[in-house]
C-alpha positions in Angstrom: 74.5 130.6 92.9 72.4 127.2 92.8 73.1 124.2 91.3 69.8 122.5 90.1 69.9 118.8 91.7 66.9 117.6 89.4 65.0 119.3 86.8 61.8 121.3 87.2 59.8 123.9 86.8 57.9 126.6 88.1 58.6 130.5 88.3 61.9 129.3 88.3 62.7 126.7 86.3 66.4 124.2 85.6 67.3 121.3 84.4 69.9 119.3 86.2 73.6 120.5 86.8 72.4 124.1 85.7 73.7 126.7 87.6 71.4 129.8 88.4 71.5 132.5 90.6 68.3 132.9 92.4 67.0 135.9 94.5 64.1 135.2 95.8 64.5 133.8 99.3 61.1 132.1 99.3 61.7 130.4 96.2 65.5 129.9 97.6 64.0 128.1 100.7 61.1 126.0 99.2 63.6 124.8 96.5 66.6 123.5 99.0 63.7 122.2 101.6 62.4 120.3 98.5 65.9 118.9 97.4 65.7 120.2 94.1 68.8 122.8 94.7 71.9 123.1 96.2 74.2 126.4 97.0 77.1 126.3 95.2 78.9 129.8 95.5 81.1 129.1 98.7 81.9 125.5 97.2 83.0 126.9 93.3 85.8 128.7 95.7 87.4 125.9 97.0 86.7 123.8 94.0 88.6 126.2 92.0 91.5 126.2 94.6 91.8 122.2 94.3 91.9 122.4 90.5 94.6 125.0 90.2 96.8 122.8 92.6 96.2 119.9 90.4 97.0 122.3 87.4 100.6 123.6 89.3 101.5 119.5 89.8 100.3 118.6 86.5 103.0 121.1 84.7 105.5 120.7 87.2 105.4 116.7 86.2 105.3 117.7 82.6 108.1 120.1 83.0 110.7 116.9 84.2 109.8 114.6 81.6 110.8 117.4 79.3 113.6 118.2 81.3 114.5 114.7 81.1 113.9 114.3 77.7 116.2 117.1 77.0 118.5 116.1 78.8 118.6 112.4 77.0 118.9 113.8 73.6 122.0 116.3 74.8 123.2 112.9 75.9 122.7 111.2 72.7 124.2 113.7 70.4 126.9 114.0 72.3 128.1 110.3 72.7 127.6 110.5 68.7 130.0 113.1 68.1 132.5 111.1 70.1 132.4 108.0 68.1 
């Protein structure tokens, strides 16, 4: 998989930020030696890695403020019942 740096055109053509998967090596080679493409496939890996850790802390920091939210309104209804 390639991610088109610039737009262009040619027997393969992208515009820029498409992603493409390419076969032919010559095209492959005159493409990255012209700066027009970069290989993306071993990169989308670790990418995808880094975005499901943010993902895991993102719910786990949701997940307090309910707990503590929950926890606040047990509080509340309690001290009500008191009075």
């Amino acid at each position: 998989m390639f991610k088109a740096l610039k737009s262009f055109c040619g027997k393969v053509s992208m515009k820029k930020g498409e992603i493409k998967d390419i076969n032919d090596e010559n095209i492959i080679n005159d493409l990255l030696n012209a700066g027009y493409i970069e290989k993306i496939k071993e990169n989308i890996k670790e990418e995808i890695k880094e975005v499901k850790e943010e993902v895991k802390t993102e719910v786990k920091e949701i997940e307090e403020k309910i707990e503590k939210e929950v926890k606040k309104t047990k509080t509340s209804k309690t001290s009500k019942k008191k009075k």
